[in-house]
C-alpha atoms as a printed R data frame, in Angstrom:
    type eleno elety resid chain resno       x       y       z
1   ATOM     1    CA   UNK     A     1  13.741  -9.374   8.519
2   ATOM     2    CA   UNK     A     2  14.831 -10.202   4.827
3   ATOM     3    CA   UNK     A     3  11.264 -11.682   4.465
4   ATOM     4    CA   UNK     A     4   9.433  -8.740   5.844
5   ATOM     5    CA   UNK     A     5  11.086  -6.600   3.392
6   ATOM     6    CA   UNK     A     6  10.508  -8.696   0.255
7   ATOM     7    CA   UNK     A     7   6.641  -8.983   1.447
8   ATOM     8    CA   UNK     A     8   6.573  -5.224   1.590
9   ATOM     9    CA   UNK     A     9   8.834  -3.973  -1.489
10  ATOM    10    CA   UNK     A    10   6.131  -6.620  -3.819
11  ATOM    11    CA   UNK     A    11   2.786  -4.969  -2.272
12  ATOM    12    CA   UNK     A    12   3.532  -1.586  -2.444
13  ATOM    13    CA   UNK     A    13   5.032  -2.153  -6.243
14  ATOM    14    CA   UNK     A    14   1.692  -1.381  -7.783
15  ATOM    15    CA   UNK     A    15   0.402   0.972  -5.095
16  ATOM    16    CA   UNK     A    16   3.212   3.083  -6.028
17  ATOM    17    CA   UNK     A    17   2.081   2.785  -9.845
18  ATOM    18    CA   UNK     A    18  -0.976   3.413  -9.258
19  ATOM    19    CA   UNK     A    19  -0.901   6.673  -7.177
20  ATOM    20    CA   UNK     A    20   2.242   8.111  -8.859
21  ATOM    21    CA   UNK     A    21   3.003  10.298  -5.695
22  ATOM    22    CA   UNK     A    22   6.942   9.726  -4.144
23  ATOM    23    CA   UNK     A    23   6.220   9.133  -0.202
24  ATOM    24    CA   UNK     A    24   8.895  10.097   2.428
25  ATOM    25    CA   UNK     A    25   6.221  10.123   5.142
26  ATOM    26    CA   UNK     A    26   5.708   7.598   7.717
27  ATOM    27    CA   UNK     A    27   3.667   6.647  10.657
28  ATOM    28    CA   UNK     A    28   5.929   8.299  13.064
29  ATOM    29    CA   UNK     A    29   4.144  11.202  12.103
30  ATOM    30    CA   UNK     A    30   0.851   9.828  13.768
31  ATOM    31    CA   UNK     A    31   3.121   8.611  16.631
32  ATOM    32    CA   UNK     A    32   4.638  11.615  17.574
33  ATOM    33    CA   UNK     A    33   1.249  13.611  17.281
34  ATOM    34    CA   UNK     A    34  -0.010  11.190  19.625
35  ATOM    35    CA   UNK     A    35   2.941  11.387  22.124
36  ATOM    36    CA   UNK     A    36   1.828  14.721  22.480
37  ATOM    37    CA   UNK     A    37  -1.116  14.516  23.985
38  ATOM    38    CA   UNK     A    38  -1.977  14.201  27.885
39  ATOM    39    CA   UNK     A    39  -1.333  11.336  29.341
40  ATOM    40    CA   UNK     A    40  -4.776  11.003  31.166
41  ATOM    41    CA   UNK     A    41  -6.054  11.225  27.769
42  ATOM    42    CA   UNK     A    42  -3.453   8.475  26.195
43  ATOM    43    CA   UNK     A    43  -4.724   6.266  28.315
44  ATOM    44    CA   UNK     A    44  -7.738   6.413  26.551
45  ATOM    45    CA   UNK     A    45  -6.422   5.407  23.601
46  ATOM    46    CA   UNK     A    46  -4.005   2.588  24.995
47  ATOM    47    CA   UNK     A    47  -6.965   0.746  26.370
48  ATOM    48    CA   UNK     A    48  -7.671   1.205  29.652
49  ATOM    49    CA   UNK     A    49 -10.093  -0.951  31.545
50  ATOM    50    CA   UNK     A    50 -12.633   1.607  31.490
51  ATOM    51    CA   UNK     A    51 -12.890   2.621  27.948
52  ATOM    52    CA   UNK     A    52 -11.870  -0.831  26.117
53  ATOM    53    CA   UNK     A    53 -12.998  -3.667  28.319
54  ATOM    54    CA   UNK     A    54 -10.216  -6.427  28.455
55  ATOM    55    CA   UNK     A    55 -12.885  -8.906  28.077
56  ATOM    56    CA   UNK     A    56 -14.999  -7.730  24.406
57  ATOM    57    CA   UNK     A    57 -15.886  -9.971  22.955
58  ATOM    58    CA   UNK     A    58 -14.857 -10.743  18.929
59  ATOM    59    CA   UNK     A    59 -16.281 -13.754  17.055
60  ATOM    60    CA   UNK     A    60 -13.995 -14.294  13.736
61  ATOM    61    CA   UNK     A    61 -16.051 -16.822  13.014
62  ATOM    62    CA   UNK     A    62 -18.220 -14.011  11.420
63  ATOM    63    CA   UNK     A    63 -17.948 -11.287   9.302
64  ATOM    64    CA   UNK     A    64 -21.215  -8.991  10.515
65  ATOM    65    CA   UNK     A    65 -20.986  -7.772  14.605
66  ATOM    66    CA   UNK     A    66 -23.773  -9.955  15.620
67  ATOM    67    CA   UNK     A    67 -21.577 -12.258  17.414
68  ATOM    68    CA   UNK     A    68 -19.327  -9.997  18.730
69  ATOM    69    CA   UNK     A    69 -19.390  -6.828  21.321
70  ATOM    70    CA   UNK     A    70 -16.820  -4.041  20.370
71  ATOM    71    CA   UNK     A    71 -17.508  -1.410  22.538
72  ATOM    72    CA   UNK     A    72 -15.743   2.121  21.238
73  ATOM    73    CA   UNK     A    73 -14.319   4.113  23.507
74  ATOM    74    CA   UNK     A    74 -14.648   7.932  22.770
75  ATOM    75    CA   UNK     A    75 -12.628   9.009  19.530
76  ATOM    76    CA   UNK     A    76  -9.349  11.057  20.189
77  ATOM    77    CA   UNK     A    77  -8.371  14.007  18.477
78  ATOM    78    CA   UNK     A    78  -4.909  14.346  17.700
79  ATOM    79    CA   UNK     A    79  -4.760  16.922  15.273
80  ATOM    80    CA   UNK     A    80  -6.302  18.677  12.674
81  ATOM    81    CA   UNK     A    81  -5.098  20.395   9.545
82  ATOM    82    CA   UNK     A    82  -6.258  23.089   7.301
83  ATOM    83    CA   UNK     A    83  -6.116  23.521   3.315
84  ATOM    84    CA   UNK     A    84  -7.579  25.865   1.279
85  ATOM    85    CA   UNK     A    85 -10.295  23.283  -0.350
86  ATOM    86    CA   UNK     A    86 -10.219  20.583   2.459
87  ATOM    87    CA   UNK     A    87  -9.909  19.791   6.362
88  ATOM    88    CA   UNK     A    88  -7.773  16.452   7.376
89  ATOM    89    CA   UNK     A    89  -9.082  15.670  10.774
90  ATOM    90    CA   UNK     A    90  -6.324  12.375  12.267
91  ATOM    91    CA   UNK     A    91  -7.814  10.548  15.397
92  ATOM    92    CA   UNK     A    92  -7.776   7.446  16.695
93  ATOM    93    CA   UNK     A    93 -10.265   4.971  17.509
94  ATOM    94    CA   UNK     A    94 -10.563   1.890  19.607
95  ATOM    95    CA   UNK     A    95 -12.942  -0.563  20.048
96  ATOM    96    CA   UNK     A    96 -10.335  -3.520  21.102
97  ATOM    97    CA   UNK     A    97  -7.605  -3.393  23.878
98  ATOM    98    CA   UNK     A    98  -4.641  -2.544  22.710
99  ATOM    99    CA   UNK     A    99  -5.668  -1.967  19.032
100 ATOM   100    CA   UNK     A   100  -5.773   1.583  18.572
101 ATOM   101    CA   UNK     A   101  -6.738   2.734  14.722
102 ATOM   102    CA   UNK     A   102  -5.237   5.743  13.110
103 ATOM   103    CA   UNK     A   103  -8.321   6.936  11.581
104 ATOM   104    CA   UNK     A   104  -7.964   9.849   8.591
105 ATOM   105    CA   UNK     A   105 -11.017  12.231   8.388
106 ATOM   106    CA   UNK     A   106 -10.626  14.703   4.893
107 ATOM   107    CA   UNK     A   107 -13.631  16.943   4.343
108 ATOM   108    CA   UNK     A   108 -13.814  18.834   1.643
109 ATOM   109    CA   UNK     A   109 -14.996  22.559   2.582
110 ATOM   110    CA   UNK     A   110 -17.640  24.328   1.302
111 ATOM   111    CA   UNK     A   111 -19.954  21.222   1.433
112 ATOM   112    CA   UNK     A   112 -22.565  20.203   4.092
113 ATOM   113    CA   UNK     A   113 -22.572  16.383   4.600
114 ATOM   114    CA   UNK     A   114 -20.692  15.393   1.987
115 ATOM   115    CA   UNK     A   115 -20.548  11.490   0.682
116 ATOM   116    CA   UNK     A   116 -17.919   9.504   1.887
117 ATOM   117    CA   UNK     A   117 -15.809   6.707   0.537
118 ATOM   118    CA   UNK     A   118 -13.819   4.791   2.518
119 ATOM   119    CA   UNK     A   119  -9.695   3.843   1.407
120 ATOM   120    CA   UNK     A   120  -7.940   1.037   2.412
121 ATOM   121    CA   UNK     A   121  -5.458   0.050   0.425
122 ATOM   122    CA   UNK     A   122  -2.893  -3.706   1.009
123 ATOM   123    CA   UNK     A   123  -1.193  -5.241   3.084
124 ATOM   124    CA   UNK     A   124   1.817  -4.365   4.166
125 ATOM   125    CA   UNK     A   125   0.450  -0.586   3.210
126 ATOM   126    CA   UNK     A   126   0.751   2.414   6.038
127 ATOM   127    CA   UNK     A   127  -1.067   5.159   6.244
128 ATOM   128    CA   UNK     A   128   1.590   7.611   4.920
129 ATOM   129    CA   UNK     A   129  -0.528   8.362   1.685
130 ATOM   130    CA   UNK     A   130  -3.166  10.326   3.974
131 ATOM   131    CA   UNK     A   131  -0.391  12.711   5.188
132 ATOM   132    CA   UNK     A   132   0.269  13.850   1.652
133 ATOM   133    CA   UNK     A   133  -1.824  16.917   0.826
134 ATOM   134    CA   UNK     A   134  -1.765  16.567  -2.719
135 ATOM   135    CA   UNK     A   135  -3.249  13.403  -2.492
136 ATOM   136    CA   UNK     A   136  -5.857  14.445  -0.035
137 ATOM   137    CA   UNK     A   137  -6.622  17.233  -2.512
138 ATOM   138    CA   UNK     A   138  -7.253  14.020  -4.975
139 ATOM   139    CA   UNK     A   139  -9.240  12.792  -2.899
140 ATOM   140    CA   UNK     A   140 -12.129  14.955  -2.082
141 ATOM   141    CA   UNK     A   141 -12.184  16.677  -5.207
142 ATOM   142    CA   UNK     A   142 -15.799  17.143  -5.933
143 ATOM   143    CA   UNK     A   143 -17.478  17.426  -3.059
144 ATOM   144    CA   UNK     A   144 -16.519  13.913  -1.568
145 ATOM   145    CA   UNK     A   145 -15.081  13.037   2.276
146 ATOM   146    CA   UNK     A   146 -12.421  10.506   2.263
147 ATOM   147    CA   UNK     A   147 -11.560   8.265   5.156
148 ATOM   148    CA   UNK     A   148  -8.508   6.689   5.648
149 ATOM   149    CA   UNK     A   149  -6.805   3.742   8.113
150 ATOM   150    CA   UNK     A   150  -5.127   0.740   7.568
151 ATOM   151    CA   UNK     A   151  -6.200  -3.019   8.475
152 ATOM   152    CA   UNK     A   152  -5.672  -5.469  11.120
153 ATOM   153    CA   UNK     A   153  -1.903  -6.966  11.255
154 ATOM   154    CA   UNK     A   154  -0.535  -4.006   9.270
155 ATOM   155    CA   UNK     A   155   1.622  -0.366   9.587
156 ATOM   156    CA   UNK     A   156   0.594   0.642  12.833
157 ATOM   157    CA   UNK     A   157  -1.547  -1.868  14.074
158 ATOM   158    CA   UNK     A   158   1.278  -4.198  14.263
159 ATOM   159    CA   UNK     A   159   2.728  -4.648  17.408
160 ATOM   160    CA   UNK     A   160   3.487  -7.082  20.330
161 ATOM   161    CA   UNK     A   161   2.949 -10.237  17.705
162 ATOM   162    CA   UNK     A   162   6.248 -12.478  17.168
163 ATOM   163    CA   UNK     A   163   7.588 -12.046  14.102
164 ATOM   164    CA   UNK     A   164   6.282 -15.592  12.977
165 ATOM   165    CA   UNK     A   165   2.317 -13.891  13.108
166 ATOM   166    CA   UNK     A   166   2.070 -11.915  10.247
167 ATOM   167    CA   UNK     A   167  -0.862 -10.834   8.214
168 ATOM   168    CA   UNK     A   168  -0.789 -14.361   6.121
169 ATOM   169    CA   UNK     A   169   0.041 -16.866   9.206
170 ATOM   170    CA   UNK     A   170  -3.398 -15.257  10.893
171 ATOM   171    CA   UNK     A   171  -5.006 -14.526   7.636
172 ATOM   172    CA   UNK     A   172  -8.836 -15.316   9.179
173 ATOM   173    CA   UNK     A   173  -7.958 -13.122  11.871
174 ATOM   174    CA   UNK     A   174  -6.274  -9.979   9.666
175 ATOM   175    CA   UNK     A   175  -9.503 -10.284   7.094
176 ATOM   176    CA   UNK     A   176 -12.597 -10.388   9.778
177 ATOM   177    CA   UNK     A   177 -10.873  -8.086  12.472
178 ATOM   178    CA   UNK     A   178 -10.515  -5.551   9.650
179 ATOM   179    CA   UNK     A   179 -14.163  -6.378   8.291
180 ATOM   180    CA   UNK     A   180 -15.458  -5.725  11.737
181 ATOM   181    CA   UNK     A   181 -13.456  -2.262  11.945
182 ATOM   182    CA   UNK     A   182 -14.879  -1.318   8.713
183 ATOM   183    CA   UNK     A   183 -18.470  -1.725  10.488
184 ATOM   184    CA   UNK     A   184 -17.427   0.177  13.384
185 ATOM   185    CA   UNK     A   185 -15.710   2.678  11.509
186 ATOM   186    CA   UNK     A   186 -19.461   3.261   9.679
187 ATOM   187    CA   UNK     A   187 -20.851   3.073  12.912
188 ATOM   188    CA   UNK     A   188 -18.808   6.280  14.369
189 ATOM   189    CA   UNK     A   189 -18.846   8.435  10.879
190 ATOM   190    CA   UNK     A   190 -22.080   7.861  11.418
191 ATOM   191    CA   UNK     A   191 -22.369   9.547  14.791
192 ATOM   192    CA   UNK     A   192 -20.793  12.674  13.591
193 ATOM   193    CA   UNK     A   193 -23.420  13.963  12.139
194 ATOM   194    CA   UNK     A   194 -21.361  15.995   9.176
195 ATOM   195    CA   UNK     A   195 -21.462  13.111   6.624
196 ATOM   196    CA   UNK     A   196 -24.716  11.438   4.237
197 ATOM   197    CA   UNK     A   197 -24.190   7.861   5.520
198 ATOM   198    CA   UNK     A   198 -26.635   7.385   2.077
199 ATOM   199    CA   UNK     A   199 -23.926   8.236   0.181
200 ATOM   200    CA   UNK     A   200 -21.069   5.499   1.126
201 ATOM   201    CA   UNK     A   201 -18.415   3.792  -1.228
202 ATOM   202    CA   UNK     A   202 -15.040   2.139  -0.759
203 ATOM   203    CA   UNK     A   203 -12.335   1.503  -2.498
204 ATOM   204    CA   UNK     A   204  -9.733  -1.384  -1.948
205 ATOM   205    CA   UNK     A   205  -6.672  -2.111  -3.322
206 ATOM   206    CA   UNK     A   206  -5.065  -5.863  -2.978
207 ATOM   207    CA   UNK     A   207  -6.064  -7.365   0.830
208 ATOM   208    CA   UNK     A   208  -8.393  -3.803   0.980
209 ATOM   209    CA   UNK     A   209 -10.388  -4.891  -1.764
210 ATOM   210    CA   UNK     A   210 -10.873  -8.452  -0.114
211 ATOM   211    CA   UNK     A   211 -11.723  -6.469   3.197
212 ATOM   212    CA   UNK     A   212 -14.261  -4.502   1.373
213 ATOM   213    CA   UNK     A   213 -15.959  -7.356  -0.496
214 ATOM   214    CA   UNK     A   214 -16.645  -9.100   2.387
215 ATOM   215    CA   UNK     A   215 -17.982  -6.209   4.397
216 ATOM   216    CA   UNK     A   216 -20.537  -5.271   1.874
217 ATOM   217    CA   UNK     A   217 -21.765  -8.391   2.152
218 ATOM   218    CA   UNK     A   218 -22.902  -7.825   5.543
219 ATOM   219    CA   UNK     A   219 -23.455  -4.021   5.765
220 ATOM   220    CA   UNK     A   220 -25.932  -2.601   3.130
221 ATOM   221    CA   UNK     A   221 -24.537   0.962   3.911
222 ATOM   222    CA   UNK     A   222 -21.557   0.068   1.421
223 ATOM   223    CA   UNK     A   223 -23.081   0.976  -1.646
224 ATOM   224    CA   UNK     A   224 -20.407   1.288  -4.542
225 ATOM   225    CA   UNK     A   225 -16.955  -0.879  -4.553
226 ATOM   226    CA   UNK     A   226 -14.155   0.294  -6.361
227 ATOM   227    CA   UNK     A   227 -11.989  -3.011  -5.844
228 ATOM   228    CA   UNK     A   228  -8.271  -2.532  -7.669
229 ATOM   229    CA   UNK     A   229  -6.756  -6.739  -7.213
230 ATOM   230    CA   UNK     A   230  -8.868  -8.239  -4.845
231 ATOM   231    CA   UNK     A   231  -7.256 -11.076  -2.980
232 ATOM   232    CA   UNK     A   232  -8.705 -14.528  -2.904
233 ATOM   233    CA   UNK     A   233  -9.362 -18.078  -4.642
234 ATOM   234    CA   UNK     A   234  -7.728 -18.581  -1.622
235 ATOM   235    CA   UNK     A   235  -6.476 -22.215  -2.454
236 ATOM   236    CA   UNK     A   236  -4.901 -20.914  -5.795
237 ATOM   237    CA   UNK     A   237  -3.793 -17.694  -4.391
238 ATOM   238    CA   UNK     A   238  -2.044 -19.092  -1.320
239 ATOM   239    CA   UNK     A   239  -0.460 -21.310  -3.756
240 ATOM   240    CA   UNK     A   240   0.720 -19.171  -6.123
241 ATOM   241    CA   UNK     A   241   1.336 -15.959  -5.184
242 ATOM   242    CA   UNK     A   242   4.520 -14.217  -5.202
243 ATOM   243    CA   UNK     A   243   3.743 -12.890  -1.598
244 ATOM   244    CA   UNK     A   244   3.936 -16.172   0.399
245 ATOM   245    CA   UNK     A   245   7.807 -17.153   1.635
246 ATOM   246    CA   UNK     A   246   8.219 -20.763   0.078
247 ATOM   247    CA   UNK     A   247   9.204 -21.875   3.133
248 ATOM   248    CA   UNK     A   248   6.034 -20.925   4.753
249 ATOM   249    CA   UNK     A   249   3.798 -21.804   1.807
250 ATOM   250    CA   UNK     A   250   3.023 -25.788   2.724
251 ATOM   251    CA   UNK     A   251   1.634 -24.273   5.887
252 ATOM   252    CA   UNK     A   252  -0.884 -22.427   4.642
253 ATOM   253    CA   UNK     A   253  -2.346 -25.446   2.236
254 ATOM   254    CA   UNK     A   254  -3.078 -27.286   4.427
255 ATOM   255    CA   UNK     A   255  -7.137 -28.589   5.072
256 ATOM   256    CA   UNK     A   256  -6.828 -27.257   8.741
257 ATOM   257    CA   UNK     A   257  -6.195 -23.546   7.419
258 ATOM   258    CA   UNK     A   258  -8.007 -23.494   3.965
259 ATOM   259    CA   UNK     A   259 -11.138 -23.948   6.317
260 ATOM   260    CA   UNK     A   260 -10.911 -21.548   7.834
261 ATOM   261    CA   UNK     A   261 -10.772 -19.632   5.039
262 ATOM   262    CA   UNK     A   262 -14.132 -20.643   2.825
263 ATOM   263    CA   UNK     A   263 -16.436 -18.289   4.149
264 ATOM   264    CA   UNK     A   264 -13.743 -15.215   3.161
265 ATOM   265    CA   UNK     A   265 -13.217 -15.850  -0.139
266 ATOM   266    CA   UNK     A   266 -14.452 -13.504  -2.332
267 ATOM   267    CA   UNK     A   267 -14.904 -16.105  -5.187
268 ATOM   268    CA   UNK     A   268 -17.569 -17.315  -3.449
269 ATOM   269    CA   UNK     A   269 -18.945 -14.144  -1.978
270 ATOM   270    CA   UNK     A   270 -18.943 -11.737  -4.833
271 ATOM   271    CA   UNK     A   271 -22.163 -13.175  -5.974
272 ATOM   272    CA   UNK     A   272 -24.367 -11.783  -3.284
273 ATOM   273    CA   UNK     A   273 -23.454  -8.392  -4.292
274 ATOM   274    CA   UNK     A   274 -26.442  -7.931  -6.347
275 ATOM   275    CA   UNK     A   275 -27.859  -4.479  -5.043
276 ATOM   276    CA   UNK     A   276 -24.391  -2.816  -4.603
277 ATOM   277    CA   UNK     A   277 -22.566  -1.298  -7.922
278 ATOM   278    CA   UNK     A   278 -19.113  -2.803  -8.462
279 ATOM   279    CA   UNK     A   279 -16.131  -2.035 -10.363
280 ATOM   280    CA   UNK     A   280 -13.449  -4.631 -10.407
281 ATOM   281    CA   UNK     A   281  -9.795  -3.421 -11.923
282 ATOM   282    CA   UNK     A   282  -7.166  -6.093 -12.680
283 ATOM   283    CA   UNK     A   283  -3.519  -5.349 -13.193
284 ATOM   284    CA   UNK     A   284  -2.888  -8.522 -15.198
285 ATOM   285    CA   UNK     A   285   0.729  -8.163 -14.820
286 ATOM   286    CA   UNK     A   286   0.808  -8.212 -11.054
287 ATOM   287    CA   UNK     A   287   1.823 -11.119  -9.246
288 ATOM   288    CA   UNK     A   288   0.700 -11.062  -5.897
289 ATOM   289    CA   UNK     A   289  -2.520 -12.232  -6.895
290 ATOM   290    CA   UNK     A   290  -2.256 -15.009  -9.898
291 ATOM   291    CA   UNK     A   291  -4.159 -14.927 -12.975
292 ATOM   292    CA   UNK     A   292  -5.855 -18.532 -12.383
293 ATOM   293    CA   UNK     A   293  -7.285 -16.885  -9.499
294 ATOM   294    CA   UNK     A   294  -7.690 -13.610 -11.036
295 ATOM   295    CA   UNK     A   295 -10.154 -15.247 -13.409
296 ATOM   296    CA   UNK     A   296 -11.806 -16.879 -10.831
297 ATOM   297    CA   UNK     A   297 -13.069 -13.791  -9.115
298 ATOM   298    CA   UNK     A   298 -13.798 -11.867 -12.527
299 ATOM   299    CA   UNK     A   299 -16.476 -15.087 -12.910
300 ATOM   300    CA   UNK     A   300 -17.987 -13.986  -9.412
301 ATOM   301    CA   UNK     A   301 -18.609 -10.591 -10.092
302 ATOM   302    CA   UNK     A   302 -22.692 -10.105 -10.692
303 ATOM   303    CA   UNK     A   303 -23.493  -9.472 -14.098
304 ATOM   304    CA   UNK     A   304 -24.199  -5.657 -13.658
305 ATOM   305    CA   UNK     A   305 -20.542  -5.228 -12.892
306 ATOM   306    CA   UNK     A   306 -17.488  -3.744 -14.204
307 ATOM   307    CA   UNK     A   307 -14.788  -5.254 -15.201
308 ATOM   308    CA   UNK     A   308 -11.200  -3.293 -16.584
309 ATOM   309    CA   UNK     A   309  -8.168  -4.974 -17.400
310 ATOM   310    CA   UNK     A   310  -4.343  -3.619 -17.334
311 ATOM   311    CA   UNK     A   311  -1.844  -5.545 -19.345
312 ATOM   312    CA   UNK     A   312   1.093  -3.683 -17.829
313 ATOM   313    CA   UNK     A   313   1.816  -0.939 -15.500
314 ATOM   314    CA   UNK     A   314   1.456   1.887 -17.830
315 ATOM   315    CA   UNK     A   315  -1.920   0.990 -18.688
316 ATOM   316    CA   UNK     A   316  -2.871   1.382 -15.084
317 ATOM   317    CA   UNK     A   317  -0.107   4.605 -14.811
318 ATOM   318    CA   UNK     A   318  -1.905   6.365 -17.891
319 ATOM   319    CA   UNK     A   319  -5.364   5.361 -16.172
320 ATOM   320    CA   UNK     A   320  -3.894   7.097 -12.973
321 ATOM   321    CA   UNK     A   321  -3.161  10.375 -14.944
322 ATOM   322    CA   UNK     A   322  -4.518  13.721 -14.642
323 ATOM   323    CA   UNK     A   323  -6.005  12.297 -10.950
324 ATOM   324    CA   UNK     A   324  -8.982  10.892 -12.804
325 ATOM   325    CA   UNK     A   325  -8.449   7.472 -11.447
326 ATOM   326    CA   UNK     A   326 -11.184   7.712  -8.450
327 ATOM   327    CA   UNK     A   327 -13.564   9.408 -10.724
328 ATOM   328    CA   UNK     A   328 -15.582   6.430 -11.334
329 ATOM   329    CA   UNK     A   329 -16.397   5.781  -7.499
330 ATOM   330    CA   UNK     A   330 -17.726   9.403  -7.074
331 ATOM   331    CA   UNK     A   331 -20.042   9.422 -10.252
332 ATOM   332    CA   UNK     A   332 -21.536   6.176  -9.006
């Protein structure tokens, strides 16, 4: 349990820099709205046979769906909130037994199909942030949807592992399970019919940005990348970042798991993201991912992208200020 915490109190260390909001929300929220509902409907959502076939079929072995057959079962509606400039639909989706996804839907009002972008922010990150209405507010300020959820192996999505399987330990699994939600997730927003699925960005913070690298790589519909410490250099990151327990770390250096890893790297995959725009942010002072593989993804990024540096936390805190941080990802 000492280990979980330390993983969690050094990932969310930035996140809390970065959005400067004080949290006391939790997923219990999303639990409890949940527990609510019928249980003929629950079942829905827990996976029955009907809905989520025990038997669909995932390939990790790649990142797009062609190898796989996620079948989602019909999105739930667990409640829905209204604000003076905005709407904050929460539902969950399932395409997996078993794996239901808390899914945040914020539209702004007052605009037919607005863009989206998508948020997904690190490892070991919940999905409290959504639940704050300021932050919402932030978030589709200018006309922009926002949709929220958290990946594989994290906040609510982690359940019935052993304590040993963590996000790391199964780190093939945690990265193309969430790239394959992030496909789905397109896949139903763009079913709804209230959203221009032309318009479609992302932004990723830590393991997020990783997750969102790698799915525009096999889903054109991403078309901007705001990616805030993107994980990866997987070699040098596994062996030097602050968020692997020492006692694990020889485990995950090993030829058997590093191969696993070489198609998810985004130091290799950064390159083919020629036709989508790209802004890459690095908090220099942030350990979790080490400079030596910092620099190593900087030198992937296409030529037409962005790079910004932060030499400490109030670099990033004063780029944070006066909500202007996501500003760049809606004028793109």
């Amino acid at each position: 349990m000492e280990t979980l915490l330390l993983r969690t109190s050094s990932a969310r260390l930035l996140g809390m820099c970065l959005l400067l909001l004080s949290m006391s929300t939790s997923d219990s929220w999303s639990q409890q709205v949940f527990s609510d509902v019928s249980r003929q409907t629950a079942d829905v959502v827990a996976g029955n046979k009907e809905s989520v076939p025990e038997t669909t079929k995932e390939d990790l072995h790649l990142l797009s769906l062609a190898g796989s057959k996620l079948q989602a079962s019909t999105a739930l509606l667990g409640e829905k909130d209204s604000y003076p400039d905005f709407t904050r639909e929460l539902l969950q989706v399932q395409w997996r037994a078993g794996d239901p996804i808390d899914l945040y839907v914020i539209l702004p009002k007052r605009v037919a199909h607005p863009a989206v972008i998508l948020y997904l922010y690190s490892y070991p990150s919940d999905t409290g942030i959504f639940q704050d209405p300021d932050f919402c507010a932030l978030i589709t300020k200018n006309g922009f949807a926002a949709v929220g959820f958290v990946s594989a192996m994290t906040g609510q999505r982690y359940h019935d592992r052993p304590m040993r399987e963590w996000f790391i330990s199964e780190l093939q699994e945690s990265l193309v399970s969430s790239v394959h939600d992030v496909q789905m997730i397109l896949d139903y927003l763009a079913g709804r019919g209230d959203l221009d699925m032309n318009r479609v960005g992302m932004f990723g913070e830590g393991s997020g940005a990783t997750i969102a690298i790698l799915a525009a790589t096999v889903d054109p519909r991403l078309k901007v990348l705001d990616l805030l410490d993107p994980w990866g250099d997987w070699p040098e990151w596994l062996l030097k970042s602050t968020l692997i327990p020492k006692e694990e770390r020889a485990t995950y250096l090993t030829p058997e798991f590093l191969k696993k890893l070489e198609l998810l790297d985004p130091a290799k995959r950064l390159p083919e993201l020629r036709s989508q725009t790209v802004r890459l942010q690095d908090a220099l002072y942030d350990k979790v991912t080490p400079i030596s593989a910092k620099k190593s993804i900087e030198n992937a990024l296409p030529a037409s992208g962005r790079i910004v540096r932060y030499k400490n936390s109030q670099a990033l805190e004063n780029a944070a200020s006066a909500g202007a941080f996501f500003d760049w990802l809606k004028e793109h």
